[in-house]
Wavefront OBJ file of the C-alpha trace (Angstrom):
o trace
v -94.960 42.105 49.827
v -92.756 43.053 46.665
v -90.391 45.128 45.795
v -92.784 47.547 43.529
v -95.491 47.141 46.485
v -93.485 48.643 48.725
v -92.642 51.073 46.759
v -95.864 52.379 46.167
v -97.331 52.160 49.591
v -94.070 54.083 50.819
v -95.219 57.075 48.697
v -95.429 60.057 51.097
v -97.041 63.120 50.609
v -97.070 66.516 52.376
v -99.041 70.120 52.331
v -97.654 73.256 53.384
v -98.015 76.654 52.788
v -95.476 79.291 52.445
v -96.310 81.502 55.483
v -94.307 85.381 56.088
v -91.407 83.423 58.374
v -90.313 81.593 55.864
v -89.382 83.827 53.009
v -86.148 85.577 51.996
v -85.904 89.227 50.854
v -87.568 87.981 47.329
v -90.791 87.221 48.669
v -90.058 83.476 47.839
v -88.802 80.849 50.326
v -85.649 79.861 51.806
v -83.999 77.417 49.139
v -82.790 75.824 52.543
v -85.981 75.822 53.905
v -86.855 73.518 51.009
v -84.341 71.288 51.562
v -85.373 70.753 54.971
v -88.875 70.324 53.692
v -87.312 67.432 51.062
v -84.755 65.793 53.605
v -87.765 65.283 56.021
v -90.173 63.805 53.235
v -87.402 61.601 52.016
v -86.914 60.330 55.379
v -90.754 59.775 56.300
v -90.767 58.086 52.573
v -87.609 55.588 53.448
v -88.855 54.400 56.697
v -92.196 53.407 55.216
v -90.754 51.792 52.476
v -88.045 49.114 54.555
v -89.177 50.025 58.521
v -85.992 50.252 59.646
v -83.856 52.919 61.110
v -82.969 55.226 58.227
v -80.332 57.862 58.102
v -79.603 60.294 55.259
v -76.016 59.442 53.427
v -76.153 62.077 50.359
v -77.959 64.102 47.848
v -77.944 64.021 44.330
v -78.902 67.210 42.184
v -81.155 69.369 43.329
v -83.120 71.380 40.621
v -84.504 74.687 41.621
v -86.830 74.904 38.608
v -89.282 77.799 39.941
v -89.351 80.058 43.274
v -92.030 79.192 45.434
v -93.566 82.319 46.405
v -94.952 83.648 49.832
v -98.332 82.645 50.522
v -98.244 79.548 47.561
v -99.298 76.025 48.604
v -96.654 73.792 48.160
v -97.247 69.779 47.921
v -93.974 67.598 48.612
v -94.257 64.232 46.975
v -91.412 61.721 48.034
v -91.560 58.118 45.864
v -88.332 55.550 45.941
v -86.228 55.325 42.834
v -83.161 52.408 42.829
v -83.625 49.704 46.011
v -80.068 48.244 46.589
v -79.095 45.802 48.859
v -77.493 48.747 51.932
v -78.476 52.024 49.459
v -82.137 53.549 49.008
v -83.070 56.005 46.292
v -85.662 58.756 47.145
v -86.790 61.214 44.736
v -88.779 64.597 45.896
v -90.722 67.018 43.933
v -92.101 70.079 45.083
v -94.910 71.439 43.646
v -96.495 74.841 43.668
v -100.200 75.867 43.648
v -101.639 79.107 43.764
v -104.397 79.697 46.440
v -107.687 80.429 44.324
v -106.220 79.168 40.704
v -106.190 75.425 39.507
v -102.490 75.823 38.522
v -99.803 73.692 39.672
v -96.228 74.174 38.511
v -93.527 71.602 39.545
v -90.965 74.046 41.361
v -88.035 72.049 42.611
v -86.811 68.308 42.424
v -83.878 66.296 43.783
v -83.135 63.136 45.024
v -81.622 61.397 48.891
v -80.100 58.752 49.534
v -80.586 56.738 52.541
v -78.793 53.718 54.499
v -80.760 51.332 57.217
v -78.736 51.288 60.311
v -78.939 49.501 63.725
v -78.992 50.543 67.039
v -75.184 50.937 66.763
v -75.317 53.093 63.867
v -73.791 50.251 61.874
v -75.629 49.185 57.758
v -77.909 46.659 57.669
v -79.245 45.081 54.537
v -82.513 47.494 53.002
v -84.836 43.957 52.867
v -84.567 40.820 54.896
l 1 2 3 4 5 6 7 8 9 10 11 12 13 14 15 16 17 18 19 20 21 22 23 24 25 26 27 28 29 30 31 32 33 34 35 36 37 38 39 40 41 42 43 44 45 46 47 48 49 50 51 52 53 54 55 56 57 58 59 60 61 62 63 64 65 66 67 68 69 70 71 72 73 74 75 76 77 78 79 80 81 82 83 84 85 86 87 88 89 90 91 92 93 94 95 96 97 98 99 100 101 102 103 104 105 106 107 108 109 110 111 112 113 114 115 116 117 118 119 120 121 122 123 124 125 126 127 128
């Protein structure tokens, strides 16, 4: 399979919904319960794409673009950006629907990087 096959089989999606224990004293989730959310889909995303051991080395910008308020539905969509030979680009957006509306609004997106490691914890090349 090649490169841009991977790539889009490794696409990963996720559903949640932003339930009372999650919220801060705005009504609107944790920004680090977010993250969490994104790290996790990132990861999920960069083990389908090489099926290797994957462990997260760094963030890039994280854009909080809209609160995501109690009781929304929130869809996490991870995709891979740049492939390099040790170094894997993942991008996540969040996006927000309400319950019983057709809107969706994108609320937050950022990117993770990710490095395939062995059993020793030690890179390995992305691709053989």
């Amino acid at each position: 399979m090649n490169t841009e096959e991977l790539k889009l089989k490794a696409e990963t999606r996720q559903v949640k919904i932003v339930f009372k224990n999650l919220i801060n004293d705005h009504n609107t989730l944790f920004g680090g319960i977010a993250l969490q959310w994104m790290d996790e889909v990132a990861y999920i995303t960069a083990t389908r794409f090489c099926r290797k051991k994957m462990v997260t080395i760094s963030t890039g910008k994280i854009d909080f673009k809209k609160p995501i308020p109690y009781g929304t539905i929130a869809e996490l969509v991870g995709t891979i950006g740049n492939v390099g030979n040790a170094k894997l680009e993942i991008n996540v957006k969040i996006y927000i629907e309400q319950k019983y509306t057709e809107s969706r609004e994108l609320a937050v997106e950022g990117n993770f990087y990710f490095a395939a490691v062995d059993d020793d914890n030690q890179p390995v090349k992305l691709l053989d």
